[in-house]
RODOSE-157775 format. One record per residue (C-alpha): residue in three letters; x negated, y negated, z. Coordinates in steps of 0.1 Angstrom, whole numbers, padded with zeros to 4 digits. Layout:
// RODOSE-157775
<res->ALA; xx->X; yy->Y; zz->Z> .
...
This chain:
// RODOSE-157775
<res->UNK; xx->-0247; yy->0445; zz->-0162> .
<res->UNK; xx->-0273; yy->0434; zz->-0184> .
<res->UNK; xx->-0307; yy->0424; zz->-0178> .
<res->UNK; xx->-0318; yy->0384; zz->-0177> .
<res->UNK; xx->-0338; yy->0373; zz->-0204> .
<res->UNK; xx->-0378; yy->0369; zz->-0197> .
<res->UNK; xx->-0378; yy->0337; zz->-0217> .
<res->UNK; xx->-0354; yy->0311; zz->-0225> .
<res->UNK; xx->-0366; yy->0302; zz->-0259> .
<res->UNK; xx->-0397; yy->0307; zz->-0278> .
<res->UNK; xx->-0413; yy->0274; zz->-0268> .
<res->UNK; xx->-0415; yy->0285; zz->-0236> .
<res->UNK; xx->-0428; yy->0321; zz->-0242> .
<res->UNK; xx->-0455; yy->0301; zz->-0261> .
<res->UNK; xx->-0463; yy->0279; zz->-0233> .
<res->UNK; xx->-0466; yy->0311; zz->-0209> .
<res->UNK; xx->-0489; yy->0330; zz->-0235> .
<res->UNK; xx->-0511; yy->0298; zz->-0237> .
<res->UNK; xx->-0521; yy->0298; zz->-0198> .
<res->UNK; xx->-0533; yy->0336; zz->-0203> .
<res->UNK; xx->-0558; yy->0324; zz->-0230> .
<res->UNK; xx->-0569; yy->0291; zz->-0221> .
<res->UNK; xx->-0602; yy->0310; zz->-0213> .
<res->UNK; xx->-0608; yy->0307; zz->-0257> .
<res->UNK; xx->-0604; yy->0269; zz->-0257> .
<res->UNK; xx->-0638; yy->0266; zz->-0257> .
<res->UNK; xx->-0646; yy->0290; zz->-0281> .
<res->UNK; xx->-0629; yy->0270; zz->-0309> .
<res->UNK; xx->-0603; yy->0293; zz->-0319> .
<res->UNK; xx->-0578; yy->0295; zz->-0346> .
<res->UNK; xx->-0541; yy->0302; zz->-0343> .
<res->UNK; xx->-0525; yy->0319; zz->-0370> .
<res->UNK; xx->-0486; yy->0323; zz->-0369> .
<res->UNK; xx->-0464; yy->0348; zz->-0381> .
<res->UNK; xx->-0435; yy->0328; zz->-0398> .
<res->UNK; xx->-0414; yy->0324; zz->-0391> .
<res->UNK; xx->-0406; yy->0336; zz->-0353> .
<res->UNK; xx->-0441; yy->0332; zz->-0343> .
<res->UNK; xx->-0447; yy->0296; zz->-0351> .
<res->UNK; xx->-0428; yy->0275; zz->-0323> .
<res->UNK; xx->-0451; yy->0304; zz->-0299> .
<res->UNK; xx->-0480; yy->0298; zz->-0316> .
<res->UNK; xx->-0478; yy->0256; zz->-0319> .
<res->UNK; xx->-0475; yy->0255; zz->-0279> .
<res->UNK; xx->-0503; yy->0282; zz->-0278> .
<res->UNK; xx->-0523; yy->0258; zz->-0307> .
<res->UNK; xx->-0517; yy->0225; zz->-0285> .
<res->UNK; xx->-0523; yy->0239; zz->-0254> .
<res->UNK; xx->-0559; yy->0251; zz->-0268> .
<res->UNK; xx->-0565; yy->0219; zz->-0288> .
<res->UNK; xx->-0571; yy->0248; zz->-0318> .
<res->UNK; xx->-0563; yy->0242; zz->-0356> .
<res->UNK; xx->-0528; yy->0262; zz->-0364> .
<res->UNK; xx->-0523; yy->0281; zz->-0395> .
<res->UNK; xx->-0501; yy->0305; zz->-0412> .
<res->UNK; xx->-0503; yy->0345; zz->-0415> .
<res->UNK; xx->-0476; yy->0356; zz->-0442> .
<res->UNK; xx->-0465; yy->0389; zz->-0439> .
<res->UNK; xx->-0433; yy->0409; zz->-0459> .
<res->UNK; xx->-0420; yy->0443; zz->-0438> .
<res->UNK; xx->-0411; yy->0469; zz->-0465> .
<res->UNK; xx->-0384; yy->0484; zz->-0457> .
<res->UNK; xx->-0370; yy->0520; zz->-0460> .
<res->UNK; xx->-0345; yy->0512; zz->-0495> .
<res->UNK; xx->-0309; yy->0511; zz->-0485> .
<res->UNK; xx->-0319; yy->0506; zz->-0447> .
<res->UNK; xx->-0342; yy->0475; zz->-0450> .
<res->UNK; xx->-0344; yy->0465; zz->-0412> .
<res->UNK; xx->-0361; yy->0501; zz->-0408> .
<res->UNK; xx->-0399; yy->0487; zz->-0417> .
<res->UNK; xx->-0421; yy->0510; zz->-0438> .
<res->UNK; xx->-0451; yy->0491; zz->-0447> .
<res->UNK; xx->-0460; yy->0453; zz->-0450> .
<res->UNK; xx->-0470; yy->0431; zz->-0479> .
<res->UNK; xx->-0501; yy->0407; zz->-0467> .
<res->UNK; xx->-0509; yy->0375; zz->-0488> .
<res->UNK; xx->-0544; yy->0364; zz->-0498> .
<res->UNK; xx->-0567; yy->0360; zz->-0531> .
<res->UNK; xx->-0559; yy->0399; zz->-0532> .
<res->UNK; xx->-0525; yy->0405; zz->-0517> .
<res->UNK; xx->-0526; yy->0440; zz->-0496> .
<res->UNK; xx->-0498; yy->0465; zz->-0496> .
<res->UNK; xx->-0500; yy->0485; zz->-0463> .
<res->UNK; xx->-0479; yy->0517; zz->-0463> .
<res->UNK; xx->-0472; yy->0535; zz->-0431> .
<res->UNK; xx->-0482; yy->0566; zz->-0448> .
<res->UNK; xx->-0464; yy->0596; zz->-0421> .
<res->UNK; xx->-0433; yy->0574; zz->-0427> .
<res->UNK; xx->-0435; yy->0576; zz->-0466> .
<res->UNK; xx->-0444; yy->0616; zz->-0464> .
<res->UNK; xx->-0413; yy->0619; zz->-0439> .
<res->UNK; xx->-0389; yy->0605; zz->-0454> .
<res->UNK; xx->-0401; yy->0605; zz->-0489> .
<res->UNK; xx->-0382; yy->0574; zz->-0499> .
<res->UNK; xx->-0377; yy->0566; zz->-0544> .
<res->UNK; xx->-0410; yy->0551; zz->-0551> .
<res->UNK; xx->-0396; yy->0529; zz->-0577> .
<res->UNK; xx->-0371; yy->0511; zz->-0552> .
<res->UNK; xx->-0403; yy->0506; zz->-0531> .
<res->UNK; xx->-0426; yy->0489; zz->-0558> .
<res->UNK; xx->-0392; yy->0468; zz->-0560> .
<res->UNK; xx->-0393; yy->0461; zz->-0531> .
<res->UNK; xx->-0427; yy->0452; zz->-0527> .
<res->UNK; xx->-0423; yy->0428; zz->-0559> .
<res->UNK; xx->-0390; yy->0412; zz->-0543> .
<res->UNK; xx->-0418; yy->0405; zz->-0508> .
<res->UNK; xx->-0441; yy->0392; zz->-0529> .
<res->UNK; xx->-0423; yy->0368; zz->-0549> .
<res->UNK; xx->-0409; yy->0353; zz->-0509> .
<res->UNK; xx->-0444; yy->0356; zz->-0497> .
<res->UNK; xx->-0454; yy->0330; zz->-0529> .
<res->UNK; xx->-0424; yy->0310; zz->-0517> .
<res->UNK; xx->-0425; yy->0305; zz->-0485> .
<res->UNK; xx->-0466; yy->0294; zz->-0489> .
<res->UNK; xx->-0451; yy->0269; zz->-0518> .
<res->UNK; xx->-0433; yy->0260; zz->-0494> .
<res->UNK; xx->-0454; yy->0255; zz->-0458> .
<res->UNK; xx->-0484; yy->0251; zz->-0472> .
<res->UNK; xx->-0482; yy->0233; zz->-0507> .
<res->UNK; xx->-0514; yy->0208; zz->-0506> .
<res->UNK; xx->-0532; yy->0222; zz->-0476> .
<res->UNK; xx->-0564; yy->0248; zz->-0479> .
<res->UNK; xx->-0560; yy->0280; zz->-0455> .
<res->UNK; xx->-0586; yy->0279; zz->-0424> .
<res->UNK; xx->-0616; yy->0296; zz->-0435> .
<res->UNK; xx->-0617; yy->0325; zz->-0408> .
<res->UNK; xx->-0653; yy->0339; zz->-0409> .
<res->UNK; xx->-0673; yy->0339; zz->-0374> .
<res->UNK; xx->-0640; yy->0323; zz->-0358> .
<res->UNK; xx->-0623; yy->0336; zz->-0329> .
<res->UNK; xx->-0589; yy->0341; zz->-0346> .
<res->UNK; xx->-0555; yy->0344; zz->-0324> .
<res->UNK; xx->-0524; yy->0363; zz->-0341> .
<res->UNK; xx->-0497; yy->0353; zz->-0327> .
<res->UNK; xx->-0458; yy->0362; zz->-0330> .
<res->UNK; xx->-0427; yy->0358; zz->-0307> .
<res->UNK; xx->-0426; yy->0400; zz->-0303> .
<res->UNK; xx->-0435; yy->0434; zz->-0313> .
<res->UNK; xx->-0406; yy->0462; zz->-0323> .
<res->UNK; xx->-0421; yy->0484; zz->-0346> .
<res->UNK; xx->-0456; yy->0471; zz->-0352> .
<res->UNK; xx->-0464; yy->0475; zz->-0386> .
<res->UNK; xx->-0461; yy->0440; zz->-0400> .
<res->UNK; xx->-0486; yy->0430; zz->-0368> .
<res->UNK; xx->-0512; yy->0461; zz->-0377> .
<res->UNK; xx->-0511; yy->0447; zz->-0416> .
<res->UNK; xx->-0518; yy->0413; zz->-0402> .
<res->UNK; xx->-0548; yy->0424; zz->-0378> .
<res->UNK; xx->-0559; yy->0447; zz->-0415> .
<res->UNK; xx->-0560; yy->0418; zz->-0437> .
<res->UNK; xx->-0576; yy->0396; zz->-0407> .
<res->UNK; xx->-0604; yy->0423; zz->-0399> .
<res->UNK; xx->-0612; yy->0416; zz->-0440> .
<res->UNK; xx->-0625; yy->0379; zz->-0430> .
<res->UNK; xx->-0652; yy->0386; zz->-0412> .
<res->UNK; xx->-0638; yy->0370; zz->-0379> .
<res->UNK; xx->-0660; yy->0368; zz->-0348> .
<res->UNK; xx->-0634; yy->0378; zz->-0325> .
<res->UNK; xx->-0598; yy->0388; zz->-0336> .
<res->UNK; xx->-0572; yy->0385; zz->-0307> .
<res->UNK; xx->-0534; yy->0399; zz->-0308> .
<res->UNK; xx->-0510; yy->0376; zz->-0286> .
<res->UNK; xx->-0474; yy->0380; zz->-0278> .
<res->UNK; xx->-0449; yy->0373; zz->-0249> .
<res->UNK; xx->-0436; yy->0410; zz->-0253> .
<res->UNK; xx->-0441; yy->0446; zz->-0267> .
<res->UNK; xx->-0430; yy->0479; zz->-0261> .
<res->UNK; xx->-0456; yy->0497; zz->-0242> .
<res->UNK; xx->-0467; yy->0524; zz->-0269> .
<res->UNK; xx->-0469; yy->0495; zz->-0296> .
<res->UNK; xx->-0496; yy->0482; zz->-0270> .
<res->UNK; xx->-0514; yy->0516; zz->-0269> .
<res->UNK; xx->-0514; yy->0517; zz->-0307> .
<res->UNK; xx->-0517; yy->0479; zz->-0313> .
<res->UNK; xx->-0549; yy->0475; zz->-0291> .
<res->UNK; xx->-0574; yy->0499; zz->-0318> .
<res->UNK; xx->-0567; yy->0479; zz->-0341> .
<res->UNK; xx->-0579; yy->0445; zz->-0319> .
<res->UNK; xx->-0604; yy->0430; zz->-0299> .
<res->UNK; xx->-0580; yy->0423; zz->-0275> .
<res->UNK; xx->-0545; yy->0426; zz->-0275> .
<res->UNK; xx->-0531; yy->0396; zz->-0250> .
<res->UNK; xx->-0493; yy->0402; zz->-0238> .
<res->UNK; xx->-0472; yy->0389; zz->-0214> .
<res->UNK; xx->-0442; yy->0417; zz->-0209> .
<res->UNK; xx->-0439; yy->0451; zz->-0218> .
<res->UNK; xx->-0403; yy->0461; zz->-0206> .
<res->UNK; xx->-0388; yy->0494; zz->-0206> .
<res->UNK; xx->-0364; yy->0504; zz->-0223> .
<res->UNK; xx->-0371; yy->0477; zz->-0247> .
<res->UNK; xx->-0343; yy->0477; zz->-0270> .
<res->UNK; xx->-0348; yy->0445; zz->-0296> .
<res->UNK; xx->-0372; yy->0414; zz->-0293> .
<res->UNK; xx->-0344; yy->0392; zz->-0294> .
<res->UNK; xx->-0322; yy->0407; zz->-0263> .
<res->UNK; xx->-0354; yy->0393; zz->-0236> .
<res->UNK; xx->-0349; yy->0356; zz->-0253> .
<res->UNK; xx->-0319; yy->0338; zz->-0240> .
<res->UNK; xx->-0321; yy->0314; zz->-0271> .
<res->UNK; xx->-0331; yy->0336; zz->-0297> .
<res->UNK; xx->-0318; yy->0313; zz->-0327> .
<res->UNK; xx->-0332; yy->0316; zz->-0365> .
<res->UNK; xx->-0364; yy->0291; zz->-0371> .
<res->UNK; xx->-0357; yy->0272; zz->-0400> .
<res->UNK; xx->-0384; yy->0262; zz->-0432> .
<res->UNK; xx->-0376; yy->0231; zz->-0415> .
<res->UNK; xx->-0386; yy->0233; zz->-0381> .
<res->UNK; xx->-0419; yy->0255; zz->-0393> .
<res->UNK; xx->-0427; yy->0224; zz->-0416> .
<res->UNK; xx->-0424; yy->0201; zz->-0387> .
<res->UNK; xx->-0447; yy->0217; zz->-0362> .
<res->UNK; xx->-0476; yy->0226; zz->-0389> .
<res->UNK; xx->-0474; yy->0189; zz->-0395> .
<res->UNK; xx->-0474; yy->0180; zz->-0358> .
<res->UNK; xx->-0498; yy->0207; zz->-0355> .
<res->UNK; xx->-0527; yy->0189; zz->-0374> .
<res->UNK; xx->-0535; yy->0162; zz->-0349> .
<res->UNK; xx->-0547; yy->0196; zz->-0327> .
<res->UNK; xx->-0579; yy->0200; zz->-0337> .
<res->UNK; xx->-0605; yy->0181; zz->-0365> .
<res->UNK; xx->-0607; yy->0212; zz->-0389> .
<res->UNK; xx->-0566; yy->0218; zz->-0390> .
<res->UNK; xx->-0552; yy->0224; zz->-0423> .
<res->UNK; xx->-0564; yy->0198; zz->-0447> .
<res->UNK; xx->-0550; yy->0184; zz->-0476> .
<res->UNK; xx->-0559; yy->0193; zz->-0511> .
């Protein structure tokens, strides 16, 4: 028999995460989401704060010819990082040229999806902030441990990981490369982050649209329009 779901939907994972930081509200955080999973967690964690919500765009590289098995990470910004996970690369030694292809194809959705999401609206500016990264779940960690890299690069005051659920070695790793690494579950075996959501459905460009719009009323400095 299988095992019931911790959540039923992301909303309310993001609701749960929200009580176990209410401590930053009055530290003026900022939420940054990891579209597209991590944005209905991170709205009902941005409400719940009163905290300005923003966007954290990040491309896994995968392994060519088995994509879903995640390599390194593509980070977006004025200078766009490429983060290898360098024992995986000396491993299994994948061809280089399908990677920088790879990489290219990432970088080219990572322009899209901010055309999209973001067109007209200046990112937070991040320095001396208490920043919260937030997803719906960690599996293998590196597109998180990119995020928290590119992150650490803005000066933050404070730089916070926080998720509903993660295996327990990705919280061991996870938590150097933090402040404070913020999680709500951390079942074993953990199999894949979808199997502990009872509605694990795809989020849409849509519904990511809709709550960075809804979003704004949050705080003062939310994303502003150009």
């Amino acid at each position: 028999m299988g095992r019931e779901p911790l959540f039923a939907d992301r909303r309310e994972a993001g609701r749960a995460l929200a009580e176990r930081l209410s401590a930053f509200a009055r530290r003026r955080p900022v939420i940054l989401a990891l579209p597209r999973g991590g944005v209905p967690v991170a709205f009902e964690v941005a409400r719940a704060l009163e905290a300005p919500l923003d966007l954290l765009i990040v491309r896994k590289i995968g392994l060519p010819g088995h994509e879903e098995y995640g390599i390194g990470a593509v980070v977006d910004g004025a200078s766009p990082q490429v983060v290898m996970n360098d024992d995986l690369v000396a491993r299994l030694r994948p061809d280089l040229d399908a990677v920088r292809r790879t990489i290219q194809r990432e970088m080219q959705e990572i322009e899209r999806r901010r055309s999209v999401y973001l067109a007209g609206r200046e990112p937070i500016d991040l320095a001396g902030r208490v920043v919260i990264i937030v997803d719906d779940g960690i599996a293998t960690g590196g597109t998180v441990r990119a995020a928290l890299k590119a992150v650490r690069k803005n000066d933050p005051d404070a730089l916070i990981l926080a998720v509903p659920l993660a295996p327990p070695d990705m919280i061991i790793e996870l938590t150097r490369d933090c402040d404070l690494f913020v999680h709500l579950e951390a079942p074993h075996p953990f199999d894949a982050v979808g199997a502990h959501y009872r509605d694990f459905r795809q989020v849409g460009d849509e519904e990511v649209i809709a709550l960075l719009d809804e979003a704004k009323q949050f705080a003062p400095d939310a994303l502003a329009a150009s």
